[in-house]
N, C-alpha and C positions, 0 to 999 in steps of 0.2 A: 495540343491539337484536339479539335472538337468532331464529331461523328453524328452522323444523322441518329443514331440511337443515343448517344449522350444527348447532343440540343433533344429528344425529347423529353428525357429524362428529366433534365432540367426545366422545361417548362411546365411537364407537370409537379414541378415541387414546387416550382417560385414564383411562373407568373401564372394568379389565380381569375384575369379574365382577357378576352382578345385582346390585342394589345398592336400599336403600329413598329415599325422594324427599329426607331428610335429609343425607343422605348424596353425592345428587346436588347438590343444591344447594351443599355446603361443595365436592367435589373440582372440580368444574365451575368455581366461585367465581363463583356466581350474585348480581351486587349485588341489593339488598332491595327497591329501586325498579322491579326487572324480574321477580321470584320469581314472581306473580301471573299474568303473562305465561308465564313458565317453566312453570309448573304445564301451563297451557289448551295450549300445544306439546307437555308430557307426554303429556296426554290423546287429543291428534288423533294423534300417532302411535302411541299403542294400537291406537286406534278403526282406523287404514290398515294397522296389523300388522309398520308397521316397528319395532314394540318389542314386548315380551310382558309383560303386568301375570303376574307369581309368587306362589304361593305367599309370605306374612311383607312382601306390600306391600311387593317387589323389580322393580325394571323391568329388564330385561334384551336382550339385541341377539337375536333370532331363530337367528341363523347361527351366532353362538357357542354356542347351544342345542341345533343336531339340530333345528332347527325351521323349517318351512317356512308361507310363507302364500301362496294360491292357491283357485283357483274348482276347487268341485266340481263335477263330471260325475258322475253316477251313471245304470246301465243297466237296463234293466227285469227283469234278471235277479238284478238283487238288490245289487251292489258299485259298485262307482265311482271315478273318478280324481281327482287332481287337478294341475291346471297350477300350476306352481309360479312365482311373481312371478319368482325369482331361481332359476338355471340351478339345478340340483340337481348335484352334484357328487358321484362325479368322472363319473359316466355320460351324466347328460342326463336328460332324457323326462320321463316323467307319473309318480307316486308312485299307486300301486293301493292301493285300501282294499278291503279287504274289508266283507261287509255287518255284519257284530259290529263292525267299527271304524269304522260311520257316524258313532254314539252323537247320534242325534235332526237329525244334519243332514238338510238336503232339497236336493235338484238346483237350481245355480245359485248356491248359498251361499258366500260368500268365509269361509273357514274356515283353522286353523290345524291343521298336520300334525306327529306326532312321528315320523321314521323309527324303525322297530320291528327293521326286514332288509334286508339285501342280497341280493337273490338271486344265483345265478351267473348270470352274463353280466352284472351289471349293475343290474337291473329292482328298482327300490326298493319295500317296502312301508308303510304307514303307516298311522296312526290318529290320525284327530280330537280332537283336545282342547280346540278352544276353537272355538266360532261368530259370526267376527268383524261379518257385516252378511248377514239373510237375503236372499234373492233375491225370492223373492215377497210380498207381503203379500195379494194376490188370486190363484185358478187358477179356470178353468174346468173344470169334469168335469159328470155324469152326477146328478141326485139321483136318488134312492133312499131306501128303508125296508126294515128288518130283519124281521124276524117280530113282533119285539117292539112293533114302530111306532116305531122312532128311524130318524131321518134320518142321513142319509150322504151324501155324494160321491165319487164315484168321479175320480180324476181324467183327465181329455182326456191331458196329456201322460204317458207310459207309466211316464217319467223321473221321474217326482213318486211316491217308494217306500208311500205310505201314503194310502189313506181321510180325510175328513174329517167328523170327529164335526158334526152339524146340532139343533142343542138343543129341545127342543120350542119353538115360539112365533120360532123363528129362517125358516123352511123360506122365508117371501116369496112364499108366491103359490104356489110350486111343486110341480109333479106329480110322481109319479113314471116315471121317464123321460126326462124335461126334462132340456135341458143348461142347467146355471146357472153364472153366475159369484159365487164363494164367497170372501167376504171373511176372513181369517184373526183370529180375536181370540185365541187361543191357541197359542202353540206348542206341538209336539212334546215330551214330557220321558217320563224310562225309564220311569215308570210311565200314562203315559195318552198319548194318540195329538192330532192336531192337533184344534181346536176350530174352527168355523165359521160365520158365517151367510149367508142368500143374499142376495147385494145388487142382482142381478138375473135374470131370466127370459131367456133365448133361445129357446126354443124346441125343435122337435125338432127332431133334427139328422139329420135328409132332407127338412125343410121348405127349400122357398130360398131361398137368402142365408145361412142358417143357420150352410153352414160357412165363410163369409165372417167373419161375426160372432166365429164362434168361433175362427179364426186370429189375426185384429187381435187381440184380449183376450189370447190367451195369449202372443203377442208382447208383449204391452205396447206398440201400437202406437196413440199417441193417435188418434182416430175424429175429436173434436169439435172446432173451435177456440174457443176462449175469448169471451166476448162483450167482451172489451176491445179483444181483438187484431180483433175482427170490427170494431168501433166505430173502431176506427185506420183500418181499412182503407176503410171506407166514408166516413169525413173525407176521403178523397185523392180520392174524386170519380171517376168516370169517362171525365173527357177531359183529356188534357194543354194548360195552360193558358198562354197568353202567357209570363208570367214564368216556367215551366220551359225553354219552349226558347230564354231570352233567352242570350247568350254559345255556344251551342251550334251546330255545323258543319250546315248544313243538306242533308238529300240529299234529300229529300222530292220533288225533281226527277228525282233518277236513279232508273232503270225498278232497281226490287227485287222478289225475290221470297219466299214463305217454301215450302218441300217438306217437308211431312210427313205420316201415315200418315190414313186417310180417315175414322178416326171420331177423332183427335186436337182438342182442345178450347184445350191454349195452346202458344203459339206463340213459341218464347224465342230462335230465330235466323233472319236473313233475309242474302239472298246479293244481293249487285250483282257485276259482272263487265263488261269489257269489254277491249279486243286494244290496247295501246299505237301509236303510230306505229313504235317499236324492231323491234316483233316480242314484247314481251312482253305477260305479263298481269296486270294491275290489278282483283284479288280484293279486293270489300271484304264479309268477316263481321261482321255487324251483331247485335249482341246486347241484348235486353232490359236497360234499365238500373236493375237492381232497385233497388240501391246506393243511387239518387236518391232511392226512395221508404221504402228499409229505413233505418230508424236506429239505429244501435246502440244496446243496452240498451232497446227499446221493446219493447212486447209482441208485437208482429209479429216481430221479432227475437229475441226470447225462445223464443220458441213455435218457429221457424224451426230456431233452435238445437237444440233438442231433439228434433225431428223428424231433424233435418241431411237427410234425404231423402223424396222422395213413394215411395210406395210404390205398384205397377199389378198390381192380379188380375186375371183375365179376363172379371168383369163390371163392376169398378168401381177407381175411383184412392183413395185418400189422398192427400192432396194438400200439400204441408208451408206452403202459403198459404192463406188462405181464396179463396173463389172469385173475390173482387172484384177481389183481383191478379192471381190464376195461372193465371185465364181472362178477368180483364177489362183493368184500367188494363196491365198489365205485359205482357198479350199480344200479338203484333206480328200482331194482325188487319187485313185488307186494307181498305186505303180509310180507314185513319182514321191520325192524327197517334201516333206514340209514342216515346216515348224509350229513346237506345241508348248503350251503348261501344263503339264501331266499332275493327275493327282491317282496316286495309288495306295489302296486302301485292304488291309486284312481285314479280310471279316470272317467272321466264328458262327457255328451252325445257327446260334442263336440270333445272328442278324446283326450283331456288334463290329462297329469300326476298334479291330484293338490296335490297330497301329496305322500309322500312314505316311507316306512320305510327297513331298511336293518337287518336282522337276523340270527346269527347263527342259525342254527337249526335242527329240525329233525322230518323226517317226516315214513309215513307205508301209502307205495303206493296202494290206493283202488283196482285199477285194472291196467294191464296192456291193451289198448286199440290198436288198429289199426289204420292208416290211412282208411283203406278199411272200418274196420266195424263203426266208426266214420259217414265215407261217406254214409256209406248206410242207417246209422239214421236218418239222417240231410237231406239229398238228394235223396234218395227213399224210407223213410219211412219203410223201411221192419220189415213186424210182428215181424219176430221172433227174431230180434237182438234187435227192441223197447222193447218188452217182456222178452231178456236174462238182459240188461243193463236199464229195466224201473227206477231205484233210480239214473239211472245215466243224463238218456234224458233231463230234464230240464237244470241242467247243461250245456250239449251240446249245446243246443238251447241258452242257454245266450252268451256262446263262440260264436255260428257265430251273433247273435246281435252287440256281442263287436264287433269283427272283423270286419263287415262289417265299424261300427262306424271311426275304428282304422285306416282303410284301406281307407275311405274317407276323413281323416284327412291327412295322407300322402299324397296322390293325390293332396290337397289340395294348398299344401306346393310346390308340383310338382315334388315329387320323383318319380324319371324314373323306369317303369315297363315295362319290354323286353318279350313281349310273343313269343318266339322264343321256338320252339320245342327241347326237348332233347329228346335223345333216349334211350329203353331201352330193354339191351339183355335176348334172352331165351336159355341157355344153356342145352345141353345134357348131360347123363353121360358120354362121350369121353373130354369133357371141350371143344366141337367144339358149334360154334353158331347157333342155328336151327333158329332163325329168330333175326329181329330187328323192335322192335317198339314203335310207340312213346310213352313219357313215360308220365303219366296220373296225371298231377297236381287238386288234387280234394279239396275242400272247407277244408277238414282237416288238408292238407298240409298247406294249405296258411292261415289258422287262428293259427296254430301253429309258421310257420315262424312272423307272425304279431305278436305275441305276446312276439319272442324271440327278434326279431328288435326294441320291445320298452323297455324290460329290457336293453339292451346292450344300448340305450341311455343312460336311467336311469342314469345307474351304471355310464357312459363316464363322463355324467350333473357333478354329485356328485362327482367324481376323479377330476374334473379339480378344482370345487368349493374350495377344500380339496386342491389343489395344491400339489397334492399326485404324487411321480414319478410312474409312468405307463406305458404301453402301448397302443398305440389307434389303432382303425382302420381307415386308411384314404384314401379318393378318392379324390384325386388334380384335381383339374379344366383341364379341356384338352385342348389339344396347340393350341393356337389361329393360328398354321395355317395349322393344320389338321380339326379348326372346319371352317377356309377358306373354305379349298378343298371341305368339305361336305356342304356346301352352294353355293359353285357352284354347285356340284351333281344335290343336290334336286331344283334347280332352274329349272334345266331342262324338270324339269314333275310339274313347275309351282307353287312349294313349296318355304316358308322360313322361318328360323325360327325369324324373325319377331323383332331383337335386332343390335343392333351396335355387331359386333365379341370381343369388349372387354368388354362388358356388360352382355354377356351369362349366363343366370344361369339354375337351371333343367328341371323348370316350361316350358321353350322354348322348350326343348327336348320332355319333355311329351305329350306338347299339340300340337305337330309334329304328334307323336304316337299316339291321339286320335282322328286325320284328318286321318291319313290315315288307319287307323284299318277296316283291310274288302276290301280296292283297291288293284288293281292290283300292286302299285309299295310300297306295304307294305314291301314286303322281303327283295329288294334291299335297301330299306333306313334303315329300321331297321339291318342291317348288314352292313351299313357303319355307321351307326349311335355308336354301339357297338365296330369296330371299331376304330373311333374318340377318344370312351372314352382312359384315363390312368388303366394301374389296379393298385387295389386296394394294399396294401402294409401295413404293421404295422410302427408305428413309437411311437417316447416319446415322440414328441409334436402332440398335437391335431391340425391337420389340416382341420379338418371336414370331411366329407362325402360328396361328389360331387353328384353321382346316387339317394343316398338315401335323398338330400336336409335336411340333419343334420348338426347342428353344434360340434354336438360331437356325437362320435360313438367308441365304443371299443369291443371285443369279450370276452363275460363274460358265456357264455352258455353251451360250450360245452369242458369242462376240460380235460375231458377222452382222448380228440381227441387232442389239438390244445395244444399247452407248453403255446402260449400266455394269453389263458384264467387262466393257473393257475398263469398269474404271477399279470394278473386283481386278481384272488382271494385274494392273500398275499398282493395287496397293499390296495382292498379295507376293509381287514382285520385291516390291520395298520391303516387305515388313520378312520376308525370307530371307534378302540379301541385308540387313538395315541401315539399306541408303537413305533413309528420309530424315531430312536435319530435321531440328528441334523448329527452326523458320519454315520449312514444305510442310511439316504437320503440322503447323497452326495455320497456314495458306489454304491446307486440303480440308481442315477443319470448318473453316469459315464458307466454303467454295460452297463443299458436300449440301446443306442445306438447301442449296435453291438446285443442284444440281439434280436432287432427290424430286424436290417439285415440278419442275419441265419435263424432268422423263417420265414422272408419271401422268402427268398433264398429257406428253403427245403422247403415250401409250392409250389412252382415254381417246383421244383424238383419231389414232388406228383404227383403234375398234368400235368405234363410231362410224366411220367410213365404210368398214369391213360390213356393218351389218347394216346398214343404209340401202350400199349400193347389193348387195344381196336380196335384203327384203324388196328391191323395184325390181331385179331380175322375177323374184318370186311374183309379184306383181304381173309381171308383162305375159309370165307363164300361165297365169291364171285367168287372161284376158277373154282365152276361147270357152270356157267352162263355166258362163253364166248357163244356172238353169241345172248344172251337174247338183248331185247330191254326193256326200261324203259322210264319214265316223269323224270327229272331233272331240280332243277332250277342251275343258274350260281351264287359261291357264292363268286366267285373271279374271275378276269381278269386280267392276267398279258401279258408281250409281246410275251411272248413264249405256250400261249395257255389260255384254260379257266378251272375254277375251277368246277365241277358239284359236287349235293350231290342229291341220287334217291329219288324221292320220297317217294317210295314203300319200303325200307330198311334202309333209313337214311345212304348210305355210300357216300363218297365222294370220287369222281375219278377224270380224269386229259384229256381234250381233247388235245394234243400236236395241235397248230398251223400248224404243218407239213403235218397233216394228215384234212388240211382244203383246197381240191384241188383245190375246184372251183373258187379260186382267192384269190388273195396277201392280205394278210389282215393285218391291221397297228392297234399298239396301239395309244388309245387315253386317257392317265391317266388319267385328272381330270375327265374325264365323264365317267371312268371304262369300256374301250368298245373297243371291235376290229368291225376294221370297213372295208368292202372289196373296193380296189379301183375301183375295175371296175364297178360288183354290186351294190353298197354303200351298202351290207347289214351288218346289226350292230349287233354285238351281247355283250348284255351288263348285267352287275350285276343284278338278280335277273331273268332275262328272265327264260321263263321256256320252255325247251328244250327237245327234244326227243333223245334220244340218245342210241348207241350201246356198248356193251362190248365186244374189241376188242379181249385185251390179260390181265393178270392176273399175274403180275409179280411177283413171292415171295422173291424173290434174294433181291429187296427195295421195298417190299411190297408195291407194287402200283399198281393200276387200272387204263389203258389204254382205255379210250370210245371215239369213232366217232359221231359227228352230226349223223344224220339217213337221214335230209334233201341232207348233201352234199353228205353222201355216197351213195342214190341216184342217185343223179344228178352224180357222178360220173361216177357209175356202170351202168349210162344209157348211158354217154354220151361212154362206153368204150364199152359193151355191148351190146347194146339197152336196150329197157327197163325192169326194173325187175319184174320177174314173180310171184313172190311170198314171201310174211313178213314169219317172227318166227313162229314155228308151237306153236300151242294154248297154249299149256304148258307154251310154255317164255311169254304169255301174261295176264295168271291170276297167282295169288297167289297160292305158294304151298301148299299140305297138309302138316301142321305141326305134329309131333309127338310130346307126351306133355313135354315139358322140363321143369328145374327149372328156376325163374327169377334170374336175377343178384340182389345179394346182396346190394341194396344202403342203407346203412346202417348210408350215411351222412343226415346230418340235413337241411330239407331248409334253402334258406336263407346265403349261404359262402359268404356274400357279404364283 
């Protein structure tokens, strides 16, 4: 039997040029009784681009061709790039197309490349020859009408190079104005443009919710669950039933709790804890046991899979369960019976796992707790929550003990800790943003995150020992010549991190972070520093954990949310009980690989959406505050201008270079800095800058700000000089009206 990876194998050994299927089939010596088979293996490796149908009905190997296949990226300026599957040789990088050498692609399109040039230095150029699988079949944009009365759409993403023709009798209801989502029935070809109809109405888009709507859509972010997968889930019933917790360890005795954030809805870890007679401590993380109720290949599963993660905007989740799970049977809500995988863990003053044990089980969560009201036991002592949760304060009190212990133990190791502010929004009832501020990581947060980062080793330890197929989490070493560039950087302000560039490990990072914690060039390094890193990724081999200085790491925590954790749960099920025949483990082996890929893929895809539709909220909120002045630091320098994010709001705007009059100012990459020729004045990453809000673009939601220094010196040197700043209002904080906070409903800790 032949495999799309054997036939290649084979043809890169034996046939040495394109060749037609006749021909493949004699050199190959394809018996008669597999041709059939042979043929549909031809086919799928077209269709993935690991072979090229030619010209005379010849199939051919890509790399032997000058032929590249990879996903286009095209910019709203009109060209576009593409990732190439297989390294590009001998340089590297992305392959540039120009906008003549799209030839009818559209953004996102997995396409085939013919290198055309080498530029010097390297920088390959190319042109599109073949459009292996488009990207979209639906986009969202803008309808419209011409003079003539023909429909249009304009498309939402900028990246989408062309209009879509709307045929009379196609339009759906729709106005003009309306943002619609446009179903494609026609492609792109050189003589006529894309074809489309409406398949549904959103609305306008400053109505609310609106551009919630229109985010989800252009992700591709499924909205609904299926009424099958709905129908499964409302089969499992509401209350965990005798024969579930029959064979299962029982704690439904021991005092548990679950800490999370105060509009949080489910509930996918709970913590026990109590002080050994040794002197140690017996940590048990108790986790929702989806596993029990998920069945492989079922539509709950299904669906799960595809999703791989919930997705959280600031007024509402997606949620990769239907509700019946992800807030009902699967949530470890207090006071009622639910089932768990328990991992409980002895740990030693020194912050050591010296023993552990894994448990089916089942627990009856004591209380439901807060971040907030946690913090205010532990941290300000307040009467009346000590007095509400008195059976529960010593407890408390031995969690930040642990923590603290857990947490110097990390450190120790030299796992990198980023205190880099995130922000967090106060929504109205319009769904508009009445402020933005920073979002308040308090002692209950981060002994909660400490304590899920040490189960999630645990479990990784114990998977690999087990030689169990899994998933890991993994943070690969960063490129030795991005941690160059950032060595030059930090040289500059008299820093380094104190290793040869091919000896780097976190501890270097960290103790960078704890010289500079509190200076002035703390922003700037720690933002190139974060930067430098790779992100993190799932995989089926354990690569370690870079940031968190682990040698195994995997995501066991949080089921509800992440498809990876439930597939940690069924392996660490198997590989405990050892039901997985010598056929599941090599099924799970083969699976793992791509399953690694799409959950990282749509995790990518979350958080793209997540900071999209945020950064237009920040947008919309920025709208009235042309003409305001702010503090800014630079949190990027490119040649075409500087990156600012306000102090006072946490948004990030854009200085164009253009609008820098008082002299030619040049980029200077490895030192991240425009620098003026005439002046020498520099203005570089992290500086912290005064700056204006010129314009407020919604059209690509961007924020236009001016220096304040050079529009100054401008307006003086045009003017004379200027008479007077922002009136008092643009210089303090507004009255807020009270709104509700954003939803963050994720778990510390996504590392």
């Amino acid at each position: 039997m032949f495999s799309t990876d054997s036939i290649l194998a084979l043809m890169r050994e034996r046939v040495h040029h394109p060749a037609g299927m006749r021909e493949l089939l004699q050199v190959l010596k394809i018996p008669r009784d597999e041709r059939t088979s042979f043929k549909r293996h031809i086919k799928a490796l077209v269709d993935s681009g690991d072979l090229i149908h030619i010209r005379g009905q010849r199939f051919g190997l890509p790399e032997k061709m000058d032929l590249y296949v990879g996903k286009l990226q095209t910019h709203p300026a009109g060209y576009g790039f593409v990732t190439p599957d297989r390294p590009l040789e001998p340089a590297g990088g992305d392959i540039y197309i120009a906008g003549t050498h799209l030839n009818d692609a559209m953004h996102g399109d997995r396409v085939v490349v013919r290198i055309e040039r080498i530029k010097e230095g390297g920088k390959a150029e190319g042109c599109v020859i073949r459009i292996l699988d488009r990207a979209n079949e639906s986009l969202i944009g803008k309808y419209d009408r011409d003079e003539a009365g023909m429909g249009y759409v304009v498309p939402f993403d900028r990246r989408v190079l062309m209009d879509i023709l709307i045929p009379p009798g196609q339009e759906g209801g729709a106005s003009p104005g309306e943002m619609v989502k446009v179903e494609l029935t026609r492609w792109p070809i050189a003589s006529r443009g894309a074809i489309g109809r409406v398949a549904e109405v959103l609305g306008d888009i400053d109505a609310p919710g609106v551009d919630t709507e229109i985010i989800i859509r252009k992700h591709g972010i499924p909205d609904v669950h299926s009424a099958e997968a709905i129908a499964e889930a409302v089969r499992l019933g509401t209350t965990v039933s005798d024969r579930d917790i029959r064979g299962r360890t029982d704690f439904r005795q021991v005092t548990t709790v679950t800490i999370d954030g105060e509009h949080a809805r489910d509930f996918d870890d709970a913590i026990t804890l109590e002080k050994l007679p040794n002197g140690n401590f017996w940590l048990g993380v108790h986790i929702a046991d989806v596993s029990h109720y998920v069945v492989e290949d079922s539509a709950l599963d299904r669906e799960a899979y595809d999703r791989a993660t919930s997705v959280y905007f600031p007024e509402r989740a997606v949620h990769m369960f239907p509700s019946e799970l992800a807030t009902g049977l699967c949530s470890l809500n207090p006071h009622v019976d639910r089932l768990v995988q328990s991992c409980l863990m002895e740990i030693d003053r020194r912050g050591q796992v010296v023993r552990h044990e894994f448990h089916d089980g089942v627990i009856n969560s004591t209380e439901r707790m807060t971040y907030a009201a946690v913090n205010g036991i532990l941290t300000d002592g307040d009467p009346e929550l000590m007095a509400r949760y008195a059976g529960l304060v010593p407890m408390f009190e031995q969690m930040r003990e642990l923590f603290q212990i857990l947490n110097d133990a990390r450190r120790r190791r030299g796992s990198i800790d980023f205190d880099l502010n995130e922000a967090e929004v106060i929504i109205d009832e319009g769904g508009m943003v009445e402020a933005i501020i920073a979002l308040q990581r308090n002692v209950a947060h981060r002994l909660i995150e400490e304590f899920m980062l040490l189960a999630n080793e645990t479990v990784a330890s114990y998977l690999e020992s087990q030689k169990a197929p899994a998933l890991y989490r993994i943070h690969e070493e960063p490129d030795v010549l991005k941690v160059a560039k950032f060595e030059e950087f930090i040289s500059g302000f008299g820093y380094s991190l104190g290793a040869p560039l091919t000896a780097i490990r976190p501890r270097h990072f960290q103790k960078l972070l704890e010289r500079i914690h509190g200076k002035p060039e703390e922003k700037p390094i720690a933002f190139l520093m974060l930067r430098t890193m790779q992100k993190a990724r799932y995989a089926p081999e354990n690569l370690g954990h870079f940031g968190l200085a682990a040698t195994s790491y995997t995501h066991f925590t949080s089921p509800i949310r992440r498809y990876p954790d439930l597939v940690v749960h069924r392996a660490l099920r198997a590989a405990r009980h050892g039901t997985l025949s010598a056929e599941e483990r090599e099924e799970w082996s083969e699976e793992l690989p791509e399953t690694a890929r799409h959950t990282s893929e749509m995790e990518r895809r979350a958080d793209d959406a997540e900071r999209e539709l945020l950064q237009w909220k920040k947008v919309k909120f920025m709208a009235d505050k042309v003409g305001d002045e702010f503090e800014g630091y630079i949190t990027g320098v490119a040649a075409f201008g500087l990156f600012i994010e306000l102090v006072e709001h946490f948004v990030e705007g854009m200085v164009h270079v253009s609008t820098m009059a008082d002299d030619y100012y040049r980029f200077i990459d490895g030192a991240h800095m425009l620098r003026g020729e005439n002046t020498r004045k520099v203005y570089r990453l992290g500086d912290k800058v005064n700056v204006q809000v010129l314009r407020v673009n919604m059209e690509v939601r961007q924020i236009d700000l001016g220096l304040v220094e050079i529009l100054d010196r401008v307006r003086e040197g045009e003017r004379g000089p200027r008479r007077s700043k922002a009136s008092p209002k643009h210089q303090t904080k507004r009255t807020q009206r009270p709104g509700k906070r954003e939803r963050s409903q994720r778990k510390p800790g996504r590392r």
